[in-house]
C-alpha positions as CSV (number, residue, x, y, z in Angstrom):
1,X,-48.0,27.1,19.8
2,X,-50.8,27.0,17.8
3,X,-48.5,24.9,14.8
4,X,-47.2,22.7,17.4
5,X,-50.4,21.7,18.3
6,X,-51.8,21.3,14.9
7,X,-48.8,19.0,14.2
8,X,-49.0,16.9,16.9
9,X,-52.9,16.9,15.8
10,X,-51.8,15.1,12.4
11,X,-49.4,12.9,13.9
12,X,-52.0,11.6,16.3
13,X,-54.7,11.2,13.2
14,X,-51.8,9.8,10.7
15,X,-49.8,7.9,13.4
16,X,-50.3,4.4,11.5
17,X,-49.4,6.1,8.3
18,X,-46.1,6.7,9.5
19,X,-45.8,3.3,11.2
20,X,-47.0,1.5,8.1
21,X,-44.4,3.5,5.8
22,X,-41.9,2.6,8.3
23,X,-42.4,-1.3,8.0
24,X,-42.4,-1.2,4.3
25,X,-39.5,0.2,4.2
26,X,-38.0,-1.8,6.7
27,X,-39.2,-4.9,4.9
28,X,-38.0,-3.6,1.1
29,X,-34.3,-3.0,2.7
30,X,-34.7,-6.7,4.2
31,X,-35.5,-8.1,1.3
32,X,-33.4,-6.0,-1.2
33,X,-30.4,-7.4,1.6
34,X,-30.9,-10.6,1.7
35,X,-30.8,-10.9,-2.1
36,X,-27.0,-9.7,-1.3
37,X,-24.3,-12.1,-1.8
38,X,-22.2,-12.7,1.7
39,X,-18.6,-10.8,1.5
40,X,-16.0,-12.8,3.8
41,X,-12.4,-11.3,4.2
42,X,-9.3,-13.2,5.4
43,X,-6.0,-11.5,6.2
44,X,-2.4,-12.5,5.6
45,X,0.6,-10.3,7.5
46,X,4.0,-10.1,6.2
47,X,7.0,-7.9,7.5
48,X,9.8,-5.8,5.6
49,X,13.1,-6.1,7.2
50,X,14.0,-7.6,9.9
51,X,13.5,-5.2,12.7
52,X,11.4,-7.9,14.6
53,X,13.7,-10.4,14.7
54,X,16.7,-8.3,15.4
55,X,15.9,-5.8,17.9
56,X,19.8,-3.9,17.2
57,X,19.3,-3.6,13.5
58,X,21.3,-0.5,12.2
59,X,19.1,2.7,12.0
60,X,19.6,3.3,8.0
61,X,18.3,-0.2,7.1
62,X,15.1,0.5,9.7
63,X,14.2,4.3,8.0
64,X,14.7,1.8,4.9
65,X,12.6,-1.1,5.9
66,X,9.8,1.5,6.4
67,X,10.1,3.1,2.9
68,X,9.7,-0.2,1.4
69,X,6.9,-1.2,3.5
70,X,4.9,1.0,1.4
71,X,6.6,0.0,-1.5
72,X,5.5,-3.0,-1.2
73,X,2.0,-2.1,-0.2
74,X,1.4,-0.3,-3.1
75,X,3.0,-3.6,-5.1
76,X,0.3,-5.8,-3.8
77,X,-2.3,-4.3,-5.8
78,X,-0.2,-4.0,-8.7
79,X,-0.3,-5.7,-12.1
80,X,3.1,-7.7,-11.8
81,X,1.5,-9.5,-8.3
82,X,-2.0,-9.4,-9.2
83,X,-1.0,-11.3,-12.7
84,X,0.9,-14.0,-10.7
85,X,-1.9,-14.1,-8.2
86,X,-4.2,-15.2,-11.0
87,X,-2.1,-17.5,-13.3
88,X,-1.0,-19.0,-9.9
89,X,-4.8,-19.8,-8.4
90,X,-6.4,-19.9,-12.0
91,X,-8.8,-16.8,-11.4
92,X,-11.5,-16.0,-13.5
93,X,-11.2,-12.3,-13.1
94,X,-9.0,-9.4,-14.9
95,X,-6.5,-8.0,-13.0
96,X,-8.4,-5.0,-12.5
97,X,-11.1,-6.9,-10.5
98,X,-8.6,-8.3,-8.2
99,X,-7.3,-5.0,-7.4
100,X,-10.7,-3.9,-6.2
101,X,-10.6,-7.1,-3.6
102,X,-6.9,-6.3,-2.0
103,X,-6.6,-4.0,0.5
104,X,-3.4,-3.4,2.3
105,X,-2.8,-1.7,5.7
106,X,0.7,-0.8,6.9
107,X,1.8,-0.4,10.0
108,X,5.0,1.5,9.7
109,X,6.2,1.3,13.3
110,X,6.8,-2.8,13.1
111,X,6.7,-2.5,9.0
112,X,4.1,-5.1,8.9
113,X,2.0,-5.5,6.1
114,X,-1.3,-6.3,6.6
115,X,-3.4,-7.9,3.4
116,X,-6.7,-8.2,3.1
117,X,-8.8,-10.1,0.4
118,X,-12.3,-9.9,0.5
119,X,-14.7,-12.8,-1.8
120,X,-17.7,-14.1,-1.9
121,X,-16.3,-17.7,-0.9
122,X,-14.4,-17.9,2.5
123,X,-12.1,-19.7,1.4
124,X,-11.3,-18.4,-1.5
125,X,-10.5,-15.3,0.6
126,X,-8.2,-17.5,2.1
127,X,-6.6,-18.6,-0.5
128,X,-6.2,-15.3,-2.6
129,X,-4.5,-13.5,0.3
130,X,-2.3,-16.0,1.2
131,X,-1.4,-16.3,-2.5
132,X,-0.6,-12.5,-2.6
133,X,1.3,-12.9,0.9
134,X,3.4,-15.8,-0.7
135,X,4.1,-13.5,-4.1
136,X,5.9,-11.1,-2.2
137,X,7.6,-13.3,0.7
138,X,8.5,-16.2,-1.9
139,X,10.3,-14.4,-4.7
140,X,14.0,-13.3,-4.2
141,X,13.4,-9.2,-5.1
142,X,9.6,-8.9,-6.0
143,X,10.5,-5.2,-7.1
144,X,12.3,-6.3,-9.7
145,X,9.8,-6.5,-12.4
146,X,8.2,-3.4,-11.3
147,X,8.6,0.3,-12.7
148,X,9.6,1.5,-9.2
149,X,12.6,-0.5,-9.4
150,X,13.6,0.0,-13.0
151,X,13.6,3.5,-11.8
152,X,15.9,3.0,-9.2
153,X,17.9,1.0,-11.4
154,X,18.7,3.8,-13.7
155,X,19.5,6.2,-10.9
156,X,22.3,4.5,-9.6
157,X,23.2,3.6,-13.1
158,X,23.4,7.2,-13.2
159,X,24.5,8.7,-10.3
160,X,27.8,5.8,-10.4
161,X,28.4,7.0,-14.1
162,X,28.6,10.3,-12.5
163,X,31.0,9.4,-9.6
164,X,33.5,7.9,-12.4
165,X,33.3,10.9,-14.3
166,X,33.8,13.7,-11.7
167,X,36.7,10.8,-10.2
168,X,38.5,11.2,-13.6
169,X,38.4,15.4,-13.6
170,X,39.6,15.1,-9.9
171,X,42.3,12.9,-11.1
172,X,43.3,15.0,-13.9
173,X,43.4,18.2,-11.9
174,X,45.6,17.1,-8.9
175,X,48.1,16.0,-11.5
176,X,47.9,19.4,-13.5
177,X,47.8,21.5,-9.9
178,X,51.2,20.8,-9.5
179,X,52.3,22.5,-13.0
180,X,50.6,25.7,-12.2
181,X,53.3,28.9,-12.3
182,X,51.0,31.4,-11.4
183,X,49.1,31.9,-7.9
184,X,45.9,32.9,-9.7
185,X,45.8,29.5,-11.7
186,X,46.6,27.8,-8.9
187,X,43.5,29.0,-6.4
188,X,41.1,28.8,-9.6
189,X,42.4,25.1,-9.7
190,X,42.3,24.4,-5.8
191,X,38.6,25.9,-5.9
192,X,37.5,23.7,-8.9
193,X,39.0,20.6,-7.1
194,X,36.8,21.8,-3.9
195,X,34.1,21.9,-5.8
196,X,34.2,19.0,-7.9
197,X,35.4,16.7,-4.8
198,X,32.0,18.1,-2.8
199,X,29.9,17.2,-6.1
200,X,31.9,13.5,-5.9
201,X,30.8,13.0,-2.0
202,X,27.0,13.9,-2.9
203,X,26.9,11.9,-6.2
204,X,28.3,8.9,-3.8
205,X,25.6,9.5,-1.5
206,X,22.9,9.0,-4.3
207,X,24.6,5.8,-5.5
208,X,24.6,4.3,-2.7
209,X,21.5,4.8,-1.5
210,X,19.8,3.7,-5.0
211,X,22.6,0.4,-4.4
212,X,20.8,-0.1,-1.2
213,X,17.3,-0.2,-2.6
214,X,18.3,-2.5,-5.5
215,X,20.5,-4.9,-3.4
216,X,19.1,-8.0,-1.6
217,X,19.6,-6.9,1.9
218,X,17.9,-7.5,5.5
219,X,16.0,-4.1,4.7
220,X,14.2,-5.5,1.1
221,X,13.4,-9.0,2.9
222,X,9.5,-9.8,3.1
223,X,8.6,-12.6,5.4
224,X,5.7,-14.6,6.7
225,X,4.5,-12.9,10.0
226,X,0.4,-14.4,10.2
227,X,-0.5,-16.8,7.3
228,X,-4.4,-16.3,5.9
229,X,-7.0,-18.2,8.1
230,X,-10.1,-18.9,6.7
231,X,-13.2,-16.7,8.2
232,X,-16.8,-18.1,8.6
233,X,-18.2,-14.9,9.6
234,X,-19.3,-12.7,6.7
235,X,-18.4,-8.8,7.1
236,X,-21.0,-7.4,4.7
237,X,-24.2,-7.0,4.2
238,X,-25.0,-6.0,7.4
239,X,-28.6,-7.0,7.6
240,X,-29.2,-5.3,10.6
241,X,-27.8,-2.2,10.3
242,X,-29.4,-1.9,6.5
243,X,-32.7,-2.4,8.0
244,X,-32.7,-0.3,10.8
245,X,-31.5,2.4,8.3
246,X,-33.9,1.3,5.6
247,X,-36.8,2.1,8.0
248,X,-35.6,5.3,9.2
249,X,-37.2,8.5,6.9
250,X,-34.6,10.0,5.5
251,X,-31.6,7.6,6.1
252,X,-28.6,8.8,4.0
253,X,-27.0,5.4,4.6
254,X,-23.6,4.4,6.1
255,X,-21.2,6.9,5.6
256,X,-18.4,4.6,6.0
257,X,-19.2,2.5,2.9
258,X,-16.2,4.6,1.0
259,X,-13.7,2.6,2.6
260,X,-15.2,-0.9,1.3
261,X,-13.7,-2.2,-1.4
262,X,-16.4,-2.5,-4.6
263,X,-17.1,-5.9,-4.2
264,X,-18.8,-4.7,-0.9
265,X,-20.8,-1.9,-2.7
């Protein structure tokens, strides 16, 4: 009882200490914000597939459309679009520094692709995202150039060399089962050919799934959903919120500021 009172003692005496340390630092986070640049973002939304516009699309290419979809999220902030993105607007930034400016939000459900771009200039927000929108829509298989793809390449390459192969031991032993004088040869040969003819069906399986992913189908179609629209409101710095926490002893800051990308920070 005795500290309580003694503390509520100072605070009484010191009260305008406390108030006066408040307003400085309120005013030093004001004026530390406003020397800030303004961050705008614009948006740009694309779609893989074609599940909006065809409502009976077959199952397979849907579970496909929403593989890509992150695929191509992923691809957005890449090097191969990131590079175009540049040469094609004539950006004075690496592609490293672009990266930190894209952000990407899927939606798997409707495999839309969501692309954000944020900049110091509005428009150029604008114009950046619907650049990166238009790298992905406009090209006939943006994957192609990227290591992803090369991958997949490689695995069908595969997996169809493998088909041929096991195709040809198939061959050979159905025309050599015939031949066979004793029983025991015979069921070692009708077991290899089980064998080799359950290896054929899941070495088909891998090449045509790979076939799938490298082929220009509905699924690997990109297309313009929402074009990028200019925004005249700025999303960061947050004057308001930086003062408030500014003149609050203690303030840790906005937790959230993680999520920003570093142009923000």
């Amino acid at each position: 009882m005795k500290f309580q009172i003694s503390v509520w003692g100072v605070l009484r005496r010191w009260w305008w200490f406390v108030l006066a340390g408040t307003v400085i630092a309120a005013g030093i986070s004001y004026y530390l914000t406003s020397k800030q640049p303004l961050i705008y973002v614009a948006k740009a939304t694309v779609s893989v597939g074609q599940s909006i516009r065809d409502p009976d699309i077959n199952p397979q290419m849907l579970a496909l459309s929403r593989t890509l979809a992150y695929t191509y999220a992923d691809l957005a902030r890449r090097r191969l679009i990131t590079e175009a993105v540049i040469e094609a607007r004539n950006l004075n930034v690496s592609p490293d520094e672009l990266r930190e400016r894209i952000q990407v939000n899927v939606i798997p459900d409707a495999q839309l692709l969501e692309i954000f771009v944020y900049d110091t200039d509005p428009l150029q927000a604008q114009a950046t995202a619907e650049e990166v929108g238009r790298q992905l829509v406009d090209e006939q298989n943006p994957l192609a150039g990227s290591q992803e793809y090369q991958e997949w390449v490689a695995a069908r390459n595969a997996a169809q060399e493998q088909v041929n192969e096991i195709q040809g031991q198939i061959d050979a032993l159905r025309a050599e089962i015939p031949t066979l004088s004793s029983a025991a040869e015979y069921e070692e040969a009708r077991n290899r050919l089980t064998q080799l003819e359950t290896l054929l069906v899941d070495y088909q399986d891998i090449a045509v799934r790979y076939a799938t992913l490298t082929a220009n189908n509905p699924a690997n179609a990109v297309w313009w959903v929402e074009h990028a629209v200019a925004n005249p409101y700025p999303v960061a710095p947050n004057k308001t919120l930086n003062i408030l926490l500014g003149g609050c002893p203690g303030a840790a800051g906005d937790g959230r500021r993680g999520a920003l990308p570093r142009i923000l920070r």
